[in-house]
C-alpha positions as CSV (number, residue, x, y, z in Angstrom):
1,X,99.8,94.0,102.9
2,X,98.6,93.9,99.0
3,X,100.3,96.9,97.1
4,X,96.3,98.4,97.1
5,X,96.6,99.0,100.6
6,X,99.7,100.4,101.2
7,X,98.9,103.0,98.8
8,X,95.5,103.5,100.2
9,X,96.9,104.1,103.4
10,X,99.6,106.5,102.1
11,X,96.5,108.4,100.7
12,X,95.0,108.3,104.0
13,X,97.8,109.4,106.0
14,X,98.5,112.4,103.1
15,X,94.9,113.2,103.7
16,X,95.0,113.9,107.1
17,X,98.0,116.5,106.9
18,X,95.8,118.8,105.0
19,X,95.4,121.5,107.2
20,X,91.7,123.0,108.1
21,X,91.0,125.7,105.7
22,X,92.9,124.3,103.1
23,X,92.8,122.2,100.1
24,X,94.7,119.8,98.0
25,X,94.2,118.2,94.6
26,X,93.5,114.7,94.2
27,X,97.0,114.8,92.2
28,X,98.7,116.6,94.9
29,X,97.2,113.7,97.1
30,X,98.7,111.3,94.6
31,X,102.2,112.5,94.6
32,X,102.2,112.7,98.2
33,X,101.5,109.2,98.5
34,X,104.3,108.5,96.1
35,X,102.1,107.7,92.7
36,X,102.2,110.7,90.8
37,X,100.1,109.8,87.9
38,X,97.4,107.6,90.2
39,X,94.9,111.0,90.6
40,X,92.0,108.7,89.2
41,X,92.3,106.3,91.9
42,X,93.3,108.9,94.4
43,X,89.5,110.1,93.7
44,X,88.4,106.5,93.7
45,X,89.6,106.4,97.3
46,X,88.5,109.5,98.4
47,X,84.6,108.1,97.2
48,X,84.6,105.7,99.2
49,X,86.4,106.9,102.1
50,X,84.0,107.0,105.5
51,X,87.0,106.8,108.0
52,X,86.3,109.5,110.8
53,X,89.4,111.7,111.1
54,X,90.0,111.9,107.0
55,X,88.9,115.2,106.0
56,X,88.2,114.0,102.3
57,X,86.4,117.3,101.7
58,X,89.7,118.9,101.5
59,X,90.5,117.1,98.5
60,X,89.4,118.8,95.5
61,X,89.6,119.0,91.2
62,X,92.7,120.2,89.9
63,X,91.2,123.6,88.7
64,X,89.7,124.4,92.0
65,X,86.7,122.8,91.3
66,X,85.1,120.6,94.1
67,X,85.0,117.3,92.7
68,X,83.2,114.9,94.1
69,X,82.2,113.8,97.8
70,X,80.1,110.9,97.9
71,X,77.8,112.0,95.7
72,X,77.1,115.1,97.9
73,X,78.5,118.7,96.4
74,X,76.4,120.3,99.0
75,X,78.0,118.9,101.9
76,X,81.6,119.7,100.3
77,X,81.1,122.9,99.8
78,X,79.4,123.4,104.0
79,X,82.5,121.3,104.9
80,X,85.0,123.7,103.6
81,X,82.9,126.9,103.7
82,X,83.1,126.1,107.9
83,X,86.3,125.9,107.6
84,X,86.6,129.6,106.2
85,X,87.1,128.3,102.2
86,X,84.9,131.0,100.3
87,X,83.1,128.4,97.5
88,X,80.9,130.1,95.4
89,X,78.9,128.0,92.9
90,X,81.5,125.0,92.3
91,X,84.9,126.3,92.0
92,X,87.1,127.7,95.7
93,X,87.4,131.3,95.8
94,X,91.5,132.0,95.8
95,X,92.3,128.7,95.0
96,X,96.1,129.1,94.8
97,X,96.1,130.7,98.3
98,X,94.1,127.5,99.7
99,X,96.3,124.8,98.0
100,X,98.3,122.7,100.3
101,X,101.4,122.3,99.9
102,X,101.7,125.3,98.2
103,X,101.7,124.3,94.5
104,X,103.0,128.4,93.8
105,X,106.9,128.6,92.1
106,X,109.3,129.8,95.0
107,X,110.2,133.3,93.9
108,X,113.7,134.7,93.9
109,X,114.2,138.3,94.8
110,X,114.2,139.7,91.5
111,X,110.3,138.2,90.0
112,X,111.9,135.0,88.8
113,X,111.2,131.6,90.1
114,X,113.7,130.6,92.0
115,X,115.8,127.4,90.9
């Protein structure tokens, strides 16, 4: 298998273990699949991924924006609002709380992150 599609499918397979109601960024996608720095084609996958069972809606901009989705906003945003993701406009409401994994610095007891 060409090294394309093994990392295709590790995006695939990362894809899937997004939970519903949550989202990940097409870098957290990347390093998941084991290519940190590969975001750009992370999204180039996710464009033109039709496979049923991927939920490529849950894949979104690193700001909390929604990216792309085949050239449908609209349908990201009704793809993630039914799955209880609050999207006003273009950016996810509580983005931190959504991400998957959580991207949030472990805290220690005392309000330090933990190391």
């Amino acid at each position: 298998m060409p090294q394309d599609s093994r990392f295709t499918a590790r995006v695939i397979a990362a894809v899937r273990r997004i939970p519903p109601g949550r989202v990940s960024t097409y870098g957290d996608v990347a390093r998941a699949a084991g290519r940190p720095r590969a975001w750009r084609a992370v999204g180039n996958i996710m464009r033109g991924c039709t496979a049923p069972g991927v939920p490529c809606h849950r894949v979104v901009a690193a700001a909390g924006g929604l990216g792309g989705y085949g050239g449908s906003p609209g349908m990201k945003r009704a793809l993630l609002q039914a799955e209880g993701v609050k999207v006003p406009g273009t950016r996810i409401r509580d983005f931190r709380e959504r991400r998957w994994p959580d991207a949030r610095p472990a805290r220690s007891g005392r309000g330090k992150p933990a190391r």
